[in-house]
TORLOVEX-877374 format. One record per atom (N, C-alpha, C): x, y, z; chain; residue in three letters. Coordinates in Angstrom, 2 decimals. Layout:
[[X,Y,Z],A,ALA]
...
//
This chain:
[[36.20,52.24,-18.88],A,UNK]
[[35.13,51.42,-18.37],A,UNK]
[[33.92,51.56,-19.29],A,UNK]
[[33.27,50.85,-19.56],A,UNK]
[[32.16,50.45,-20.35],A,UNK]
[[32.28,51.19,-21.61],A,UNK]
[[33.20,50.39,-22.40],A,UNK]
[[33.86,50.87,-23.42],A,UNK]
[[34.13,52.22,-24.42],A,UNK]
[[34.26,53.14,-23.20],A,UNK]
[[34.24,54.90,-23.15],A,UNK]
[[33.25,55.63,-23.02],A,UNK]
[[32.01,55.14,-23.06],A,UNK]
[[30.78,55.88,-23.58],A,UNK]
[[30.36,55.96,-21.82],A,UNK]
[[31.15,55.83,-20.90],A,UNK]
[[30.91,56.06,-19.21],A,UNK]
[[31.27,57.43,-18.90],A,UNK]
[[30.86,58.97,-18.53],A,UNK]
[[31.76,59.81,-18.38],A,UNK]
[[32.02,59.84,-16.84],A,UNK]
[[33.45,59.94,-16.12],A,UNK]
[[33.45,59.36,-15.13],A,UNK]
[[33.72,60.76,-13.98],A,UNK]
[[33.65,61.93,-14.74],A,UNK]
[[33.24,63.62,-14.17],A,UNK]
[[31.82,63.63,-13.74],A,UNK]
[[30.97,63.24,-14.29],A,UNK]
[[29.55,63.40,-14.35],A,UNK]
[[28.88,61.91,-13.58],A,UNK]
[[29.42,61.04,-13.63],A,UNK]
[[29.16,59.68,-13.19],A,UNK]
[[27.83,59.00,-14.20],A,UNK]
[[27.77,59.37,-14.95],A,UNK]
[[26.54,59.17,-16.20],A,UNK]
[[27.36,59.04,-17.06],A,UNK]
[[26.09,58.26,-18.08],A,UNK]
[[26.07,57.76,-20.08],A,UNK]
[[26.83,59.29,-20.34],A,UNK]
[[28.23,59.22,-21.08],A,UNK]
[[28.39,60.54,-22.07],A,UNK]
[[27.30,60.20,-23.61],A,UNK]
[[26.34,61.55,-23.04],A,UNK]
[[25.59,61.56,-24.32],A,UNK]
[[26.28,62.09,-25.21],A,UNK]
[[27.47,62.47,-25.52],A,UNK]
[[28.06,62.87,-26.64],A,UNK]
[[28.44,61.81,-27.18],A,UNK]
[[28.75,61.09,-26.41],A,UNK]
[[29.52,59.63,-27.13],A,UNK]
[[28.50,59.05,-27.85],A,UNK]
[[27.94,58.79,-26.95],A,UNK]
[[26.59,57.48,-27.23],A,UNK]
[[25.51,58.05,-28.70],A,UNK]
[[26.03,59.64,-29.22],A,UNK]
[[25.25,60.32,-29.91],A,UNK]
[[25.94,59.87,-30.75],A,UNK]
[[27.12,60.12,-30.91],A,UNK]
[[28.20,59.63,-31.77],A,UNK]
[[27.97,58.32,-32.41],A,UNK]
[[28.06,57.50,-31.15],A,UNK]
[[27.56,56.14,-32.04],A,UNK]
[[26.59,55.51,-32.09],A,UNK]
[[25.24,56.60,-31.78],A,UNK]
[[23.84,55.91,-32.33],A,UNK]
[[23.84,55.37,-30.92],A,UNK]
[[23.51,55.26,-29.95],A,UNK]
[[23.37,55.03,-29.01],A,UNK]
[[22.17,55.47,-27.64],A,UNK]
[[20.80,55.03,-27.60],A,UNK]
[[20.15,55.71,-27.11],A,UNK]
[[20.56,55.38,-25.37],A,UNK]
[[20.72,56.85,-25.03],A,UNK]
[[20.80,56.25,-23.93],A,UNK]
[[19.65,55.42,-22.43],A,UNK]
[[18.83,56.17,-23.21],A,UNK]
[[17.66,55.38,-22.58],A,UNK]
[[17.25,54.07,-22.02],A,UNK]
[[18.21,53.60,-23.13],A,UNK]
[[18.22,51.77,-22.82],A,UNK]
[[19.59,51.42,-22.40],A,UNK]
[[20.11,52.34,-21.75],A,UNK]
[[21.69,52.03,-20.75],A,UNK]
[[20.85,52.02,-19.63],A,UNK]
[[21.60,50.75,-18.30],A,UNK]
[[21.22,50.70,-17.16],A,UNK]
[[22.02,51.84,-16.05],A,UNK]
[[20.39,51.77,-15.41],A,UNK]
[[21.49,53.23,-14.47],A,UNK]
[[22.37,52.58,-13.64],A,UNK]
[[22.88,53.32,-13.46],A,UNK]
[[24.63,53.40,-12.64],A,UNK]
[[24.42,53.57,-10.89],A,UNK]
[[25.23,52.19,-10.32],A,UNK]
[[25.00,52.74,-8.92],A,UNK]
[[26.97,52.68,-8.35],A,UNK]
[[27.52,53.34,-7.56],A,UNK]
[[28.03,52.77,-7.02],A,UNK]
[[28.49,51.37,-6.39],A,UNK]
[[29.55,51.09,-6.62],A,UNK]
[[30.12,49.36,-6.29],A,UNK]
[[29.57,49.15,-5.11],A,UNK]
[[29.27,49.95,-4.16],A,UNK]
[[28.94,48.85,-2.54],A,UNK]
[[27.61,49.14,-2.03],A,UNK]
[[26.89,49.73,-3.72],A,UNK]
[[25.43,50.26,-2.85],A,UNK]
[[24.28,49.27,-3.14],A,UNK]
[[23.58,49.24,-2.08],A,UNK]
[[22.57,47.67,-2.00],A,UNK]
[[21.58,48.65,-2.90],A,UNK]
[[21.02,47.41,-4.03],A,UNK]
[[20.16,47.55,-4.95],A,UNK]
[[18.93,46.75,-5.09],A,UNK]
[[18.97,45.81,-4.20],A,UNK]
[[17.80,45.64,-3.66],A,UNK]
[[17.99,44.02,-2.73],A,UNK]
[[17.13,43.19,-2.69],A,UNK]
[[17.12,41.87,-1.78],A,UNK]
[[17.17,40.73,-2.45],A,UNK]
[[17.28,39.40,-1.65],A,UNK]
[[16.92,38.32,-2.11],A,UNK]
[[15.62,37.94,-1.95],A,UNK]
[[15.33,37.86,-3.11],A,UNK]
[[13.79,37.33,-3.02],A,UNK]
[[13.29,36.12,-2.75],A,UNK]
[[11.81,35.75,-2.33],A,UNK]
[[12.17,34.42,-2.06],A,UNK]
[[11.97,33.51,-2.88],A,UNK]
[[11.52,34.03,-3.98],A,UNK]
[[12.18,32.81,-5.51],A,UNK]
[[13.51,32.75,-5.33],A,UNK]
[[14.20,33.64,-5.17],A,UNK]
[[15.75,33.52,-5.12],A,UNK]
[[16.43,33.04,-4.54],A,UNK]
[[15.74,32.94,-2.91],A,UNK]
[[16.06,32.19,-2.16],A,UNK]
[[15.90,30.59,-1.88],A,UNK]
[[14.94,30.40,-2.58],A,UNK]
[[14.61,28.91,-2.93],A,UNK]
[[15.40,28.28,-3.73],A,UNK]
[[16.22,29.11,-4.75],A,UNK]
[[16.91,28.74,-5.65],A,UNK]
[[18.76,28.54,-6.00],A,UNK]
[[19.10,29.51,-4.98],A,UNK]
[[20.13,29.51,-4.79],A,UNK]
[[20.18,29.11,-2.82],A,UNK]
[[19.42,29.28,-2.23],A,UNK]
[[19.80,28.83,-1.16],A,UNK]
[[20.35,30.00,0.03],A,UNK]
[[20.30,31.56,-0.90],A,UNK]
[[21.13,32.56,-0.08],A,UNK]
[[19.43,32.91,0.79],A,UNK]
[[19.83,33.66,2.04],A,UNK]
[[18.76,34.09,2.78],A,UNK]
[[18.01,34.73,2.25],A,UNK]
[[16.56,34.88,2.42],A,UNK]
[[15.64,35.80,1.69],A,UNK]
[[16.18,37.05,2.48],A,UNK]
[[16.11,37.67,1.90],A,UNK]
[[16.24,39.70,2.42],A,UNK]
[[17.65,39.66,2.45],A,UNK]
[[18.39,39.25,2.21],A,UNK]
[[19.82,39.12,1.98],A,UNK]
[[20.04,40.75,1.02],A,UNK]
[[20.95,41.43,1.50],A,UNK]
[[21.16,42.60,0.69],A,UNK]
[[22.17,42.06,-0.83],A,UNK]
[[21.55,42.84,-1.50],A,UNK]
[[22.87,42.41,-3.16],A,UNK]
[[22.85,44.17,-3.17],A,UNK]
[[24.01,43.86,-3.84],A,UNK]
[[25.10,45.31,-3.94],A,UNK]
[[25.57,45.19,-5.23],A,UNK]
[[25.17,46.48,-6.09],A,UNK]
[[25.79,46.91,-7.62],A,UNK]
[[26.95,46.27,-7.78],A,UNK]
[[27.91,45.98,-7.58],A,UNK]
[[29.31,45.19,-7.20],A,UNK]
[[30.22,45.76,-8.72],A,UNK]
[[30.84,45.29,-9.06],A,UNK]
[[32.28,45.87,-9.97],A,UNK]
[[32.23,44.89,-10.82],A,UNK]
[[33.33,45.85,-12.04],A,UNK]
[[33.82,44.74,-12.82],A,UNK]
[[34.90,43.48,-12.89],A,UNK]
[[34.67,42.84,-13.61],A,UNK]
[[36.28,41.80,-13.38],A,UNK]
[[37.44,42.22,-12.60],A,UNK]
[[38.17,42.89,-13.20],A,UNK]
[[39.39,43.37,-13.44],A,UNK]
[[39.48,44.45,-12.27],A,UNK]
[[37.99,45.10,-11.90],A,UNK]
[[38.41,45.93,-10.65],A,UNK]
[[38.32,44.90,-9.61],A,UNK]
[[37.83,43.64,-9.29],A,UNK]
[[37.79,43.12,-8.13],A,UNK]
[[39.11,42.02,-8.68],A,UNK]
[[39.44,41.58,-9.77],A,UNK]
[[40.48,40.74,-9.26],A,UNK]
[[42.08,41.83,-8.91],A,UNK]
[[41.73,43.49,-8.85],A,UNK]
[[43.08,43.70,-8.50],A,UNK]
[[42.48,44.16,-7.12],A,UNK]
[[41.60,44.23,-6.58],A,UNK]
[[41.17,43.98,-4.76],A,UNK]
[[41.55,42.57,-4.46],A,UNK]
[[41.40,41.66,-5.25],A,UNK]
[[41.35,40.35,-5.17],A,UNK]
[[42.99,39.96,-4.91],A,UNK]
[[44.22,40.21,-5.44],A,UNK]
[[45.42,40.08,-5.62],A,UNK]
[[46.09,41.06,-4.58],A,UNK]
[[45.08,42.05,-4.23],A,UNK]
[[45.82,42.90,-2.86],A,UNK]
[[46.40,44.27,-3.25],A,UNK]
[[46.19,44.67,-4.35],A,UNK]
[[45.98,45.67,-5.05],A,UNK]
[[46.01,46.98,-5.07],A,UNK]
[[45.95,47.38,-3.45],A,UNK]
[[44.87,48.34,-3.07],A,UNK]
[[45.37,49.99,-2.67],A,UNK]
[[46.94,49.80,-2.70],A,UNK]
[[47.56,50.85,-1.68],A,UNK]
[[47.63,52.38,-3.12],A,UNK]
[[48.26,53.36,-3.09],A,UNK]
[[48.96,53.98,-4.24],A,UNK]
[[49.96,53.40,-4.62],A,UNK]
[[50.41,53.05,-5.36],A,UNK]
[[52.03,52.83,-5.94],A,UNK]
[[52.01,51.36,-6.40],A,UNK]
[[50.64,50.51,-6.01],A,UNK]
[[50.27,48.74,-6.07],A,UNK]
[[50.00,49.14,-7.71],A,UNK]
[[50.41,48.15,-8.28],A,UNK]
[[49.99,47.74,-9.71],A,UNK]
[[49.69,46.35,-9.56],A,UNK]
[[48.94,46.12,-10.93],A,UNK]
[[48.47,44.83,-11.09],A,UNK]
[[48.85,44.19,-12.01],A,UNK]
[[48.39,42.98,-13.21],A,UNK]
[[48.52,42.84,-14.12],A,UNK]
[[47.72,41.78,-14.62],A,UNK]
[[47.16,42.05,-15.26],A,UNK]
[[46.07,41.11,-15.43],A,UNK]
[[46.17,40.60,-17.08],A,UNK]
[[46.91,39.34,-17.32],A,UNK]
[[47.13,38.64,-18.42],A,UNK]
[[46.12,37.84,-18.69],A,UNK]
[[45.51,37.77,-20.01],A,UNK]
[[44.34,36.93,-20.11],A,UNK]
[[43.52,36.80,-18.64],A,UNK]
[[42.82,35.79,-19.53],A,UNK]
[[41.46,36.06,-18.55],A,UNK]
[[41.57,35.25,-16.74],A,UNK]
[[42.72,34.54,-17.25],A,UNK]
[[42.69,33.65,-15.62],A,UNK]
[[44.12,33.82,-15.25],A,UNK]
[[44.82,34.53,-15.21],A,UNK]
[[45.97,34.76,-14.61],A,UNK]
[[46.37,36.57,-14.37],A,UNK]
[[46.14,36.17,-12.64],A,UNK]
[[46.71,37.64,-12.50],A,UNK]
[[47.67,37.68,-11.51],A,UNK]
[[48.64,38.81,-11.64],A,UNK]
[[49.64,39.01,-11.15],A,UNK]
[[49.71,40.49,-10.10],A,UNK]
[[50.31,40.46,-8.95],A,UNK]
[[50.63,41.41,-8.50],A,UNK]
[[52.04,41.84,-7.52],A,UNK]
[[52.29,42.96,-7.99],A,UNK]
[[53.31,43.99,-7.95],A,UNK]
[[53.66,44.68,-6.68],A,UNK]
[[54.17,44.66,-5.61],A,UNK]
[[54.64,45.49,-4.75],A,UNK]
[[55.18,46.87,-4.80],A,UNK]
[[54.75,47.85,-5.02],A,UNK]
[[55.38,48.53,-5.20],A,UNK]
[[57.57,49.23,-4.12],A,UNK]
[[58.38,49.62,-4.30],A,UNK]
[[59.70,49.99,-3.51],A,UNK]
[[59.33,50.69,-2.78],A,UNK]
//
């Protein structure tokens, strides 16, 4: 996830990595958990898209983790498969 430089023991930037490749981490965005509300709809926002003002938004996931929630994904032994960018497949596990 976020092309290695994520350490996922520590839940933070690996500053070893990011040292490695010149990478300050300073200007990486902090990290929240997928279902944790990060703040509201504002009411510019709400004027604009139409969603309720104070509406909670949530850090949410990447592609590939929500289209294998998305395909049903979810158990131990479920695989996915995710071919190019618009076709995904899923696996039952025996």
């Amino acid at each position: 996830m976020f092309g290695g430089i994520y350490h996922e023991e520590s839940n933070d930037w690996s500053s070893e990595i990011c040292s490695i490749l010149k990478i300050d981490t300073d200007i990486l965005p902090d990290l929240y958990d997928a279902d944790q509300v990060v703040g509201t709809i504002t009411g510019k926002a709400s004027d604009e898209t139409g969603l309720a003002e104070g509406t909670s938004v949530i850090a949410g996931t990447g592609d590939t983790f929500a289209a294998m929630l998305g395909c049903g994904a979810v158990m131990p032994g479920d695989i996915s498969g995710h071919f190019r960018y618009k076709d995904i497949y899923r696996w039952e596990s025996p």
